[in-house]
C-alpha positions as CSV (number, residue, x, y, z in Angstrom):
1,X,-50.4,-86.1,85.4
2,X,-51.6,-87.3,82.0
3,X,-54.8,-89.2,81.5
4,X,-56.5,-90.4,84.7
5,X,-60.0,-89.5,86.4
6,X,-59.1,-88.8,90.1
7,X,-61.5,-88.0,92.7
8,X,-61.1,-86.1,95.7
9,X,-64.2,-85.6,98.0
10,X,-65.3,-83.4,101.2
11,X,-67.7,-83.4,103.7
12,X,-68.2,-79.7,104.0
13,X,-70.5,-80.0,106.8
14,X,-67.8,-81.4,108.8
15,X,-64.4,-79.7,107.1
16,X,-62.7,-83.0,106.4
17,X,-62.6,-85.1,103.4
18,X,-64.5,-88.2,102.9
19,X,-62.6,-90.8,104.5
20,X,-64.4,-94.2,103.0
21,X,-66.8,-92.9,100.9
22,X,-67.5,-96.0,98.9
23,X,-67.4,-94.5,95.3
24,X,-67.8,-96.6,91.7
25,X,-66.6,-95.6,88.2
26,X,-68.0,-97.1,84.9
27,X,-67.7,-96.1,81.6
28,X,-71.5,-96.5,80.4
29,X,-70.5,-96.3,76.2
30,X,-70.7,-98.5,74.4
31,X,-71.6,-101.1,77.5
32,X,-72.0,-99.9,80.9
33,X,-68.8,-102.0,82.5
34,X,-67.3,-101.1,85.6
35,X,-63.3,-99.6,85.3
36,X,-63.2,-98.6,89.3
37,X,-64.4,-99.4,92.9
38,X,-63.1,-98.2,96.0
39,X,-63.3,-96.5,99.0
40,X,-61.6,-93.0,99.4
41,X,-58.3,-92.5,101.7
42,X,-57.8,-90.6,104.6
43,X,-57.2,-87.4,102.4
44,X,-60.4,-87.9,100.7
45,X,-59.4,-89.2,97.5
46,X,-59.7,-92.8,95.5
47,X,-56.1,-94.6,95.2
48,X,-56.8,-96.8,92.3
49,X,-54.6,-97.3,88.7
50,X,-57.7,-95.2,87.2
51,X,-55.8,-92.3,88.8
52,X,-52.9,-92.9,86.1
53,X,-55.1,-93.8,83.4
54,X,-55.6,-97.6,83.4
55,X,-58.5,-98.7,81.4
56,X,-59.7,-95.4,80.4
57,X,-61.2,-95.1,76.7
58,X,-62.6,-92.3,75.0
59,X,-66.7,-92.4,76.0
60,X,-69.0,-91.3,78.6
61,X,-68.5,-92.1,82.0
62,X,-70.2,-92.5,85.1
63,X,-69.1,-91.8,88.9
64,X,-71.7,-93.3,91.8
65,X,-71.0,-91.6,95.2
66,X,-72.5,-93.5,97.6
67,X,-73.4,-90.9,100.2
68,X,-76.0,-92.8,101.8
69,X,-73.6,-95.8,103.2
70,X,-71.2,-92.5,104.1
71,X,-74.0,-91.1,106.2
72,X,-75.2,-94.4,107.9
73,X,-73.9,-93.6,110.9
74,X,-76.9,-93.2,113.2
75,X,-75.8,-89.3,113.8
76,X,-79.1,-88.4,111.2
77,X,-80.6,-90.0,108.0
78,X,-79.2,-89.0,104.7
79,X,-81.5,-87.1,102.5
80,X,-78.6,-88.4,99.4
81,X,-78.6,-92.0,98.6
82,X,-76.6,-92.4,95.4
83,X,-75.2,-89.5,93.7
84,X,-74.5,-89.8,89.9
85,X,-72.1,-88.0,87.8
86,X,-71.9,-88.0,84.4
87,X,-69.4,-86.8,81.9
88,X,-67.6,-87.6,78.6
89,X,-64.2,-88.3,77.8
90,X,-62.8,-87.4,74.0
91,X,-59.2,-87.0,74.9
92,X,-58.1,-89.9,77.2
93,X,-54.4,-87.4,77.1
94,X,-56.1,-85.5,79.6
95,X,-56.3,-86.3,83.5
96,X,-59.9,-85.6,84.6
97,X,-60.3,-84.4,88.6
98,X,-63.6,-84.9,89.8
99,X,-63.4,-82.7,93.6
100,X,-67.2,-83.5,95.3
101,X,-68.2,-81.3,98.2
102,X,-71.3,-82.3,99.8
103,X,-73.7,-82.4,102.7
104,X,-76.4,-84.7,103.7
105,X,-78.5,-82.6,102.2
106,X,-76.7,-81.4,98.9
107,X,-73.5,-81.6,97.0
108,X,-71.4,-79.8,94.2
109,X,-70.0,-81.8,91.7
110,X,-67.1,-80.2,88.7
111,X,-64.2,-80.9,86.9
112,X,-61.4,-79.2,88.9
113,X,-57.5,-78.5,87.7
């Protein structure tokens, strides 16, 4: 896939992916406008025309992970509320996958394959 920021997320915790985990995508340069909103699927990742590279420009970026609503399930407070990542994009050619593993007490964020 060429261009694109896709996102695929897991709750490690549990050993299944993040299944409406509320997640945001803005590109913060040169005005902080957001590209993407959206809850992730069943298999833990966002199905949105960002995927494929719709509205993406070369800048820096901005994904909001929004691990607090995810954990608001009474089973146990979330020590995460809102988890940034930031990151720049120079060559909007290239398809950037953002894989999130986290707890509700940490995360790892990267750029995967």
């Amino acid at each position: 896939m060429a261009g694109g920021i896709s996102i695929h997320a897991v709750d490690v915790a549990s050993g299944r992916p993040a299944e409406g985990l509320r997640v945001e995508i803005w590109r913060i340069e040169s005005a902080r406008t957001r590209i993407a909103e959206g809850r992730l699927g069943p298999n833990g990742q966002l199905d949105h025309p960002v995927t494929h590279g719709f509205g993406i420009e070369a800048g820096e970026y901005e994904v909001l992970f929004h691990l607090g609503e995810f954990f608001a399930d009474g089973a146990g407070a979330s020590f995460l509320t809102v988890t940034p990542f930031r990151f720049k994009i120079e060559e909007v050619d290239e398809h950037f996958h953002l894989p999130m593993k986290f707890t509700r007490w940490g995360y790892s964020l990267f750029r995967g394959a």
